[in-house]
C-alpha positions as CSV (number, residue, x, y, z in Angstrom):
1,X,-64.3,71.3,30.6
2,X,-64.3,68.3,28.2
3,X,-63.0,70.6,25.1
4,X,-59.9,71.3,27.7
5,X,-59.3,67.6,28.4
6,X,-59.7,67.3,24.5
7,X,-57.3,69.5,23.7
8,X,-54.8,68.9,26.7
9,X,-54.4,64.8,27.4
10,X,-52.6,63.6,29.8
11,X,-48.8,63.6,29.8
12,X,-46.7,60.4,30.5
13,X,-44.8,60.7,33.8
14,X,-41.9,57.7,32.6
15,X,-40.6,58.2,36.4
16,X,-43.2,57.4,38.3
17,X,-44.0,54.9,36.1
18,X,-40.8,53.2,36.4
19,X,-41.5,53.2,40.4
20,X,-44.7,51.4,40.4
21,X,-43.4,49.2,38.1
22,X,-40.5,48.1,40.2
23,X,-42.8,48.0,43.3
24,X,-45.2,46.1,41.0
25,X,-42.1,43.5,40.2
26,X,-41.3,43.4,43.7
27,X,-44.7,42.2,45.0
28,X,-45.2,40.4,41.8
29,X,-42.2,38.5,43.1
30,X,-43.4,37.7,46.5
31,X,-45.9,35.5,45.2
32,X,-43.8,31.6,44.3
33,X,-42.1,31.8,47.3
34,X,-45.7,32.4,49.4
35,X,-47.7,30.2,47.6
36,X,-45.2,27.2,46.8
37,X,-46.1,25.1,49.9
38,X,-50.1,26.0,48.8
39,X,-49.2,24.3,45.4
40,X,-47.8,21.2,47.2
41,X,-50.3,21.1,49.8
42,X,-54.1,21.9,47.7
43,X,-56.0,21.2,44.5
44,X,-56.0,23.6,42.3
45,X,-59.3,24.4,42.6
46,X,-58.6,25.1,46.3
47,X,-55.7,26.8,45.2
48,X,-58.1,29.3,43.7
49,X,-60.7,29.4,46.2
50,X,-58.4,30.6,49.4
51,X,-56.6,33.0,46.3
52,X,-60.2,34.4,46.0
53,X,-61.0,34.9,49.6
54,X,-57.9,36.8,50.1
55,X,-58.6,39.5,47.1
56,X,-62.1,39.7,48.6
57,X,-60.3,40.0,52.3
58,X,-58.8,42.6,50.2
59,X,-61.4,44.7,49.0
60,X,-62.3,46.7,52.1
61,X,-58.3,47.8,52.6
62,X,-58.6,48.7,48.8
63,X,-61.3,51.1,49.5
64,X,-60.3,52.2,52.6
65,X,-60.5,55.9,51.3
66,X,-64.0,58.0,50.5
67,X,-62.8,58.8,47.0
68,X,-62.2,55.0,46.3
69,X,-65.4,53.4,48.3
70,X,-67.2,56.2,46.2
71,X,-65.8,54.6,42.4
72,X,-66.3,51.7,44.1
73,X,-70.0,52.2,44.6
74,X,-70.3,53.6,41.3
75,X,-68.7,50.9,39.5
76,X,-70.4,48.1,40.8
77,X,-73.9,49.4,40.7
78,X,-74.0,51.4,37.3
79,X,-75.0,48.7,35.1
80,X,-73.3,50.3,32.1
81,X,-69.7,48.9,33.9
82,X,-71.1,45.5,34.6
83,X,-70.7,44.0,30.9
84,X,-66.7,45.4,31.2
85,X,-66.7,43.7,34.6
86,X,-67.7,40.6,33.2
87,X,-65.5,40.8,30.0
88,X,-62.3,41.5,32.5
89,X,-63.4,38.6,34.5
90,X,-63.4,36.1,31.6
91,X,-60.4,37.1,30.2
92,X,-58.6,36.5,33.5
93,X,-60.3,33.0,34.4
94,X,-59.1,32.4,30.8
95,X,-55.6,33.2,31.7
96,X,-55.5,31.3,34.7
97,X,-57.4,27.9,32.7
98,X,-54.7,28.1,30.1
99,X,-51.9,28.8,32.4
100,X,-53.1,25.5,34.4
101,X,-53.7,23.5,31.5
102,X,-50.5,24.4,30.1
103,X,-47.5,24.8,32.7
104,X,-48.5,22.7,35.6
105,X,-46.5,19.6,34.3
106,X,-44.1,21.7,32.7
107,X,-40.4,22.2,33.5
108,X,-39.6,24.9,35.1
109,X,-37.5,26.4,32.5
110,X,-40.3,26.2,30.0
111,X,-42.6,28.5,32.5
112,X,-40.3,31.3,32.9
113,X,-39.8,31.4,29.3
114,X,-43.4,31.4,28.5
115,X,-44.2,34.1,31.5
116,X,-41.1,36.2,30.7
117,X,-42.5,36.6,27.2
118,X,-45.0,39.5,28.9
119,X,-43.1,42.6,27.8
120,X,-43.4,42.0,24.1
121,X,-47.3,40.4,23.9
122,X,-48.2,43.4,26.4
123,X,-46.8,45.9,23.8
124,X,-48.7,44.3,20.7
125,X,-51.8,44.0,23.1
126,X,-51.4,48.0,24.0
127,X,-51.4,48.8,20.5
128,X,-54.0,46.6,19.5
129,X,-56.7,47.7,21.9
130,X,-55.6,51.4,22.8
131,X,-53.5,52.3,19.7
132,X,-50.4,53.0,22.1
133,X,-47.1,52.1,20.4
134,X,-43.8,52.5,22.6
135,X,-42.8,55.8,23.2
136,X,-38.8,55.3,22.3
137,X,-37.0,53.9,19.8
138,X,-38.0,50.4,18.3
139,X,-34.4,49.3,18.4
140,X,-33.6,50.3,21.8
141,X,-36.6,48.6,23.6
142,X,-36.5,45.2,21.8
143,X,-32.4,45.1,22.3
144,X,-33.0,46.0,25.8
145,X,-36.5,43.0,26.2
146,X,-34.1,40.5,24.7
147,X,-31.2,41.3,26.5
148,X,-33.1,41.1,30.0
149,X,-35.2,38.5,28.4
150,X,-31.9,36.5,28.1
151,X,-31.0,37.2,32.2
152,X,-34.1,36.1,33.1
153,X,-33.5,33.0,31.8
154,X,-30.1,32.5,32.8
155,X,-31.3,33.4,36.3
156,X,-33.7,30.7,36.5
157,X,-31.4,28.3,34.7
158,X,-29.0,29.0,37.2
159,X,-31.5,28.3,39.9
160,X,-32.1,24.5,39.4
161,X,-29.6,22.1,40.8
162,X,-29.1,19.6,38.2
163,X,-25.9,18.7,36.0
164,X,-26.3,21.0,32.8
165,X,-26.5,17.9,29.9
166,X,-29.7,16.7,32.3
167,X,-31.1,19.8,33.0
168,X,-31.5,20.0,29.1
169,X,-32.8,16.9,28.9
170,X,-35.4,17.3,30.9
171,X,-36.6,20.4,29.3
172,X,-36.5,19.2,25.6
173,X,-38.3,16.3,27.3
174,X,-41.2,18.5,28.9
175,X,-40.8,20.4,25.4
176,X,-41.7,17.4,23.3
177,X,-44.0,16.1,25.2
178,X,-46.2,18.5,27.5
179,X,-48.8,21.3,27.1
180,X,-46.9,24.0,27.0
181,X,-48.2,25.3,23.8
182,X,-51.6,25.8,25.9
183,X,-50.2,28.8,27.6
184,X,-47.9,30.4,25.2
185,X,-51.2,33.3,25.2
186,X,-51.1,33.4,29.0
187,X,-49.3,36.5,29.5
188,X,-51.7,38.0,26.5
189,X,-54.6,37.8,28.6
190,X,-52.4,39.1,31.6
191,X,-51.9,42.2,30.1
192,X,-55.2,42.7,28.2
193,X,-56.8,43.1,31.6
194,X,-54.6,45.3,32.9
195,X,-55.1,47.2,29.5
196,X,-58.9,47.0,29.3
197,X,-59.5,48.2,32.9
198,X,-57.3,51.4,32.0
199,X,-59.0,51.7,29.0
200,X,-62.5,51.5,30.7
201,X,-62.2,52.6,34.1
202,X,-59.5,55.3,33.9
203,X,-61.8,58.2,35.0
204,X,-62.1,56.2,38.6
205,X,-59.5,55.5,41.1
206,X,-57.3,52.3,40.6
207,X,-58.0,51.0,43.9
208,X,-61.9,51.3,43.3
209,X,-61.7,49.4,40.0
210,X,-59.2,47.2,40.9
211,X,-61.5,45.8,44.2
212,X,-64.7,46.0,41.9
213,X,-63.0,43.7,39.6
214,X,-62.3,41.2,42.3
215,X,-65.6,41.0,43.9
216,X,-67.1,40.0,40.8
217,X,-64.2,37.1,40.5
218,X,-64.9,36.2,44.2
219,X,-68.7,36.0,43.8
220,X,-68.3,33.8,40.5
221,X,-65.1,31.6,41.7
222,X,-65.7,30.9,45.3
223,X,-69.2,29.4,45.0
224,X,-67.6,27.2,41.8
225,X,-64.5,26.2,44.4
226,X,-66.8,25.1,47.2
227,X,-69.1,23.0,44.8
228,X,-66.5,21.1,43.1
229,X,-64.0,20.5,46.0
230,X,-64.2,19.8,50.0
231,X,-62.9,23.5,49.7
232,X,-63.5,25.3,53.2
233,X,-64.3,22.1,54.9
234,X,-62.6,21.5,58.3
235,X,-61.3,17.9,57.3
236,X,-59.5,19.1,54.3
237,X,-57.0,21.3,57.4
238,X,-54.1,20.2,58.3
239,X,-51.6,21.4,60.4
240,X,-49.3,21.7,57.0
241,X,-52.0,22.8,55.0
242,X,-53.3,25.5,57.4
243,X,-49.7,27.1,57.3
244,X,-50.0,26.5,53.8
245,X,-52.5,28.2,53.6
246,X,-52.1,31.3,55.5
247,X,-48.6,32.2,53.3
248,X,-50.8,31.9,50.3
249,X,-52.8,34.7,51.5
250,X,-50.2,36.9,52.4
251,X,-48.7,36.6,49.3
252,X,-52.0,36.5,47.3
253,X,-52.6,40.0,49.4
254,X,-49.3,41.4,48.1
255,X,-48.9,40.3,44.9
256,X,-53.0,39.8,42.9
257,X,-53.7,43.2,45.4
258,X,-50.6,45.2,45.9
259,X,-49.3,44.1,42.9
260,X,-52.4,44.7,40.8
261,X,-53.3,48.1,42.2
262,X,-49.2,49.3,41.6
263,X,-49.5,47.7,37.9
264,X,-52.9,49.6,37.4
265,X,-50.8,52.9,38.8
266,X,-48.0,52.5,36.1
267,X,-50.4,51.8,33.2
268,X,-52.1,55.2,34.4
269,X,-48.6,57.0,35.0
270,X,-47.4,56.1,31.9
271,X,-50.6,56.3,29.7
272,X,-51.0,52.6,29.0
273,X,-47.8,51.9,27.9
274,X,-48.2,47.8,28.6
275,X,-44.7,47.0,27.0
276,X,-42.2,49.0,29.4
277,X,-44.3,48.6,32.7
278,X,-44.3,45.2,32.0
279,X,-40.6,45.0,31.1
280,X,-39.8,45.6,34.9
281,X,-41.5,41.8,35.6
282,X,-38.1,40.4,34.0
283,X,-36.5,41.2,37.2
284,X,-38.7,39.0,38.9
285,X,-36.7,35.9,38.8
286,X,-34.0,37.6,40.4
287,X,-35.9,38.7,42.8
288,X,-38.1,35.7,43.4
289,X,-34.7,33.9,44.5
290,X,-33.4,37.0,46.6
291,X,-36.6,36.8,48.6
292,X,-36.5,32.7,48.9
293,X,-33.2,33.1,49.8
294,X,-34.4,35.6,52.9
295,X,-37.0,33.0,53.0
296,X,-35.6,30.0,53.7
297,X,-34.8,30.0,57.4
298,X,-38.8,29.6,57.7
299,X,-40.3,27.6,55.0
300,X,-39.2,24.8,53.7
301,X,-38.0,24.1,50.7
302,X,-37.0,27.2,49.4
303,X,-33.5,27.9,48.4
304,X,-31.4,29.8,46.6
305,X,-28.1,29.2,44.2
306,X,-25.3,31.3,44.0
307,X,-23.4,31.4,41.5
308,X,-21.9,32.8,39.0
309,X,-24.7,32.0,36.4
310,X,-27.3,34.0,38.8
311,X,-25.0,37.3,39.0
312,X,-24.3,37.2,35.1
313,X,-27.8,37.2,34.5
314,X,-29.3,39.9,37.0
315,X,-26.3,42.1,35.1
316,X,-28.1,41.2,31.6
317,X,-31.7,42.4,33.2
318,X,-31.0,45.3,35.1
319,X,-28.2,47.0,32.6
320,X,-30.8,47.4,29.8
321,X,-33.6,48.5,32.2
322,X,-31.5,51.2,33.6
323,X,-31.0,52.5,30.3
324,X,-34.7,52.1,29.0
325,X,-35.9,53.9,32.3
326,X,-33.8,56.4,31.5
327,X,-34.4,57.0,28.1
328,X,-37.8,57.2,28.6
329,X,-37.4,59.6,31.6
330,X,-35.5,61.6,28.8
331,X,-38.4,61.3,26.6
332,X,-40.8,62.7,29.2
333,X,-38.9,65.7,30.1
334,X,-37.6,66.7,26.6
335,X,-39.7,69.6,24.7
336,X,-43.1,69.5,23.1
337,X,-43.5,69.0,19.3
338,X,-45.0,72.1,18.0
339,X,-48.6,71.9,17.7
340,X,-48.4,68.4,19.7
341,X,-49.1,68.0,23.5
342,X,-46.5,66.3,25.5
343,X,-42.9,65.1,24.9
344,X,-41.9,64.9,21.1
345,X,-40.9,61.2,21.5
346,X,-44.8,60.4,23.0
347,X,-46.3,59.5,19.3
């Protein structure tokens, strides 16, 4: 049995990878327009305790099947996992320390550069860790991550009602003098879990590791919450903050579970390649104002700007995604290399 998964690894499906990854961008996007009113409303550290209870609220919808409640079991009590399990854990909290540090003064403009930045470190961090390069040609994916880079931008330039000579002020102003530099590796670590828990849990089901994964955060982050903040306490509710946060953990719920478990599906469908699952997250933007527009009947706040500068730029990000999903679905269904397994362009 192991000299027939030796000789035979598994094949890249590029198709259903490019589904989870646009369901993964989807819920992915669900999250600012949820949590916005949470940001206004809590500390940080609150923030991240009612984020925690909702993955461990989580957990038992995650393992709702035997298969998954049985990796589940198996992950979380073999104590050969629990040194992965921890390294996972730090490298997230590390993530989510630099990303506070870094962008929660920052303009606007400055985040979604920094974030939309995920496709390229998520390629070098594949390759790094798992040896996976990208599986079409160099010239086509980075023309394609810098033309969609570019939309991304312009859709969240377009976004922000301000008079163009100010809105550039501003963000050379945040540029010069905030800590953006702090989370430039953000999205490194972002990817380098997904990575590592592919890399180390792969023989399990993606549900199972994903929901091990966050009841070691929960058991480590909601105990720090409640010691350092009146976190949980019933004069820290108000009637704001209570509706606060009960959109936080709906969209915690879709996008760090959903969204996690879908990303963990694509890196499995498309055997780790980091760099095109993640290249689907540069439709977030777009979509992140779609859903704020459907949004904003409800909560306050949210709006969205139409215009010509927002249509432009979800041209530039889904033109070269629709030809990098299908090249790559090309790539998957072409013949085998003689004496190689899988598609010739899969090297």
């Amino acid at each position: 049995m192991n000299l027939e998964k030796k000789s035979s690894p598994p094949q890249a499906d590029y198709r259903l990878g490019t589904l989870y990854g646009l369901a993964t961008a989807i819920l992915l996007a669900l999250q600012p327009p949820f949590s916005a009113p949470a940001a206004r409303n809590l500390t940080s550290i609150d923030f991240m305790g009612f984020t925690q209870c909702a993955l461990l609220f989580s957990v038992p919808l995650l393992i709702a099947q035997a298969e998954s409640r049985r990796d589940f079991a198996v992950i979380l009590l073999d104590v050969r996992y629990w040194p992965k399990l921890a390294v996972v854990f730090c490298v997230g909290v590390i993530g989510l320390a630099l990303f506070d540090i870094g962008l929660s003064s920052t303009h606007p403009i400055i985040t979604a550069a920094t974030l939309n930045l995920t496709p390229f470190w998520a390629t070098l961090v594949a390759f790094v860790v798992t040896k996976r390069s990208i599986s079409i040609s160099p010239t086509l994916f980075f023309g394609s991550f810098l033309t969609a880079f570019c939309g991304a931008m312009v859709i969240a330039w377009s976004q922000i009602d301000v008079e163009p000579d100010v809105l550039l002020h501003d963000v050379i102003e945040s540029a010069l003098h905030s800590k953006w530099i702090y989370a430039v590796p953000t999205p490194i670590f972002f990817a380098l879990s997904g990575t590592l828990v592919f890399k180390w849990f792969s023989e399990f089901d993606e549900q199972a590791a994903i929901a091990a994964n966050f009841v070691v955060s929960s058991l480590v982050l909601i105990p720090v919450a409640l010691v350092m903040s009146d976190f949980g306490r019933q004069s820290h509710f108000t009637e704001e903050s209570k509706t606060a946060i009960l959109l936080l953990l709906v969209g915690t719920l879709a996008n760090s579970a959903a969204g996690r478990v879908f990303y963990q599906k694509a890196l499995t469908a498309t055997q780790n390649d980091n760099g095109y699952v993640t290249m689907f997250f540069l439709l977030m933007p777009g979509l992140t104002s779609l859903i704020s527009f459907a949004l904003s009947r409800w909560i306050a706040d949210l709006r969205f700007i139409s215009g010509p500068g927002f249509f432009l730029g979800l041209a530039l990000v889904t033109t070269p995604l629709l030809l990098l999903s299908l090249s790559a679905a090309r790539a998957t269904a072409s013949p085998t290399v003689p004496g190689r397994s899988g598609p010739a362009l899969l090297r």
